[in-house]
Each structure stands twice: as C-alpha cells, then as structure tokens.
C-alpha positions as CSV (number, residue, x, y, z in Angstrom):
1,X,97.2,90.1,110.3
2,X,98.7,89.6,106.9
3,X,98.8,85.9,105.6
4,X,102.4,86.1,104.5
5,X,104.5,88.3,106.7
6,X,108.5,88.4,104.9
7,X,111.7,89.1,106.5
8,X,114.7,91.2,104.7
9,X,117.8,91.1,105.9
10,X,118.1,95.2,107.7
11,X,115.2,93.3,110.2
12,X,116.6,90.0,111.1
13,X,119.9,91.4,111.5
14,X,118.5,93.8,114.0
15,X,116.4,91.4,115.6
16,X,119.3,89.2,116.5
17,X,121.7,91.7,117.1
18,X,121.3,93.8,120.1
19,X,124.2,96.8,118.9
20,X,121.8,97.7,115.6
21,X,119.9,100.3,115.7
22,X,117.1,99.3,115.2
23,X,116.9,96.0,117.7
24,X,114.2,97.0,119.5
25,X,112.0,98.2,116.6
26,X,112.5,94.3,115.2
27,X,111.7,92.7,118.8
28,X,108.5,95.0,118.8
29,X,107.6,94.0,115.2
30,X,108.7,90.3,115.8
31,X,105.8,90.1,118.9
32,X,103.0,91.9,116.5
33,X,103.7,89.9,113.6
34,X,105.0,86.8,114.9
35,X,107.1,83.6,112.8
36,X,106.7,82.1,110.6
37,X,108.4,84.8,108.1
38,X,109.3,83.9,104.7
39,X,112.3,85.3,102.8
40,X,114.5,84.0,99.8
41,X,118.0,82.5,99.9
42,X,119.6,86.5,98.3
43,X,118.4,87.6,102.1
44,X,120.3,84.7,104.4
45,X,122.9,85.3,102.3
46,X,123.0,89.0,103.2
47,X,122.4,88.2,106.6
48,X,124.5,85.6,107.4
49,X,127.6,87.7,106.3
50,X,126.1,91.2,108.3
51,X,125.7,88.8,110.9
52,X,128.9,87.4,111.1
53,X,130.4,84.3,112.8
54,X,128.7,85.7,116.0
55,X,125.3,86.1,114.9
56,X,125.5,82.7,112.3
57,X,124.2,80.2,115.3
58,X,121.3,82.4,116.7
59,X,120.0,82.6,112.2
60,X,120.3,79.3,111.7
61,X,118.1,78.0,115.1
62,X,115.3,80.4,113.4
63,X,116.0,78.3,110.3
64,X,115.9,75.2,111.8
65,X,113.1,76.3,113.8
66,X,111.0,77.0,110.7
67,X,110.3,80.5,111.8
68,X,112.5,81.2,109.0
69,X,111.9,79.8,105.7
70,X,113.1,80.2,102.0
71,X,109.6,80.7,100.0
72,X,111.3,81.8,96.4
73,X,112.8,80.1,93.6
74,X,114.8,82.4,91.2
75,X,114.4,79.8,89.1
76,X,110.4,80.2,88.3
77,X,111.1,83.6,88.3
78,X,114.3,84.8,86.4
79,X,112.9,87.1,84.3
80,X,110.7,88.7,86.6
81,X,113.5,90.0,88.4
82,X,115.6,90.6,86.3
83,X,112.8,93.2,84.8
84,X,112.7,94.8,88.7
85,X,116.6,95.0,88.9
86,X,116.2,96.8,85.1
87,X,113.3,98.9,86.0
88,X,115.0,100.1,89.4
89,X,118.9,100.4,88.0
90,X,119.3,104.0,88.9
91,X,118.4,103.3,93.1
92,X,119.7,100.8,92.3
93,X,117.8,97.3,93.3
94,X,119.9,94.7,95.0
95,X,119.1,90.8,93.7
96,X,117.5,90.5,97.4
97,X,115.0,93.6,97.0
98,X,114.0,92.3,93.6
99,X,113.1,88.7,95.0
100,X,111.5,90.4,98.2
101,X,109.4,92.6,95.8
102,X,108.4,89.7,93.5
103,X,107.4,87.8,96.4
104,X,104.9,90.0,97.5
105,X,103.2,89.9,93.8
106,X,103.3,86.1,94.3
107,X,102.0,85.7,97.7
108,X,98.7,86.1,99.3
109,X,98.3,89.5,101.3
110,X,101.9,89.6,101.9
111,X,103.5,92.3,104.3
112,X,107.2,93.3,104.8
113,X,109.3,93.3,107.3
114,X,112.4,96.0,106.5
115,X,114.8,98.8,107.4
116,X,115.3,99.6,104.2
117,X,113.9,102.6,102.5
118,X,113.9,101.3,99.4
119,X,111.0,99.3,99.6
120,X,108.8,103.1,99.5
121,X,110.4,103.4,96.1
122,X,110.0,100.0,94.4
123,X,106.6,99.2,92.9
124,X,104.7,96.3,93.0
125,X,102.4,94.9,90.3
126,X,102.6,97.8,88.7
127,X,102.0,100.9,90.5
128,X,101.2,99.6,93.9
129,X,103.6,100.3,97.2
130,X,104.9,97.1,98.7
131,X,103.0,96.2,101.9
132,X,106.0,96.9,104.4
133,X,106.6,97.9,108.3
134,X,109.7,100.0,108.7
135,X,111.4,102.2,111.6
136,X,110.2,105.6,110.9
C-alpha cells in the first residue's frame, strides 16, 4: 500500500455524495486504501462548494476526524506551481491539480485518489505519470 495516499476533490465529493456518479467507485477505493488521505486547502475549497450546504457537515467530521488532512503549503512551494499551472496552460491546470501534482514529487510513494482525467496528462518530476486510481 502507498505511504501517502491523497484525496482530490472529483473523489471525496463522490464518496460523500451518494447522486455522483462515481459513489460507489470512491466507497470501494475508500475500503482498499483507507484514511488517512492528505490533500491541500485548493481541494476543500473545491469540495466544500461542490458539496454544498448539504454535504459541508459530513467533510468537515472527516476533517475533524483526521482522515482528512491539509499536507501542502503554497507557501514553500509558490514557484513550483506556478511552473505546473505554466507548463499545463493549454489543459489547462487548476491551482488544486498543480498542488496535488506537486505533492506527489514531495511525498514518499504517494498515490492519488481522483476522477479527474487530467491527472494522465500532467507529469510529475519530469516525465513520470502521477501515481493515481481513477474510474475507468
């Protein structure tokens, strides 16, 4: 199992909400690689608003919970991302895929947890694929 499993915000929206397509793809993914997942601030944000004022409770007991954690500071990493979102203008790479791709060059065997496509495109360190489970 990967050391470092993250979370965007296409899989915790469809983990908590059982209308996405994809619900039962994150509840299957969420009991093979279980919490603790680590994501940045850019993806609550995205989630919290897809989520709405009826999914906002259920995200923040997984944040109080700690099996949802911020592990990213844009700070330490500014120009890093900004180089992705450059690099990646023409797909082009939302502030939340940028920190989600430089977190798996900064973490330990990192793996990630998406329904976004996206994540095939972007490269990582280079020329490597980001380590991620999607729906096929």
């Amino acid at each position: 199992m990967a050391a470092n499993i993250l979370a965007d915000a296409g899989f915790i929206v469809a983990l908590l909400s059982r209308r996405d397509a994809n619900h039962h793809w994150a509840v299957v993914q969420s009991a093979r690689l279980p919490p603790p997942w680590k994501t940045c601030e850019a993806v609550l944000s995205e989630a919290f608003h897809l989520l709405g004022a009826g999914g906002a409770p259920v995200l923040a007991e997984l944040l109080r919970r700690r099996s949802l954690m911020c592990a990213f500071a844009f700070g330490d990493e500014a120009d890093e991302l900004l180089k992705l979102m450059s690099k990646y203008q023409d797909v082009p790479m939302s502030f939340a895929d940028a920190c989600l791709v430089r977190m798996t060059e900064t973490l330990s065997d990192p793996v990630l947890l998406t329904t976004d496509s996206d994540f095939r495109i972007y490269r990582r360190l280079g020329r490597r694929t980001v380590p991620s489970v999607m729906p096929s």
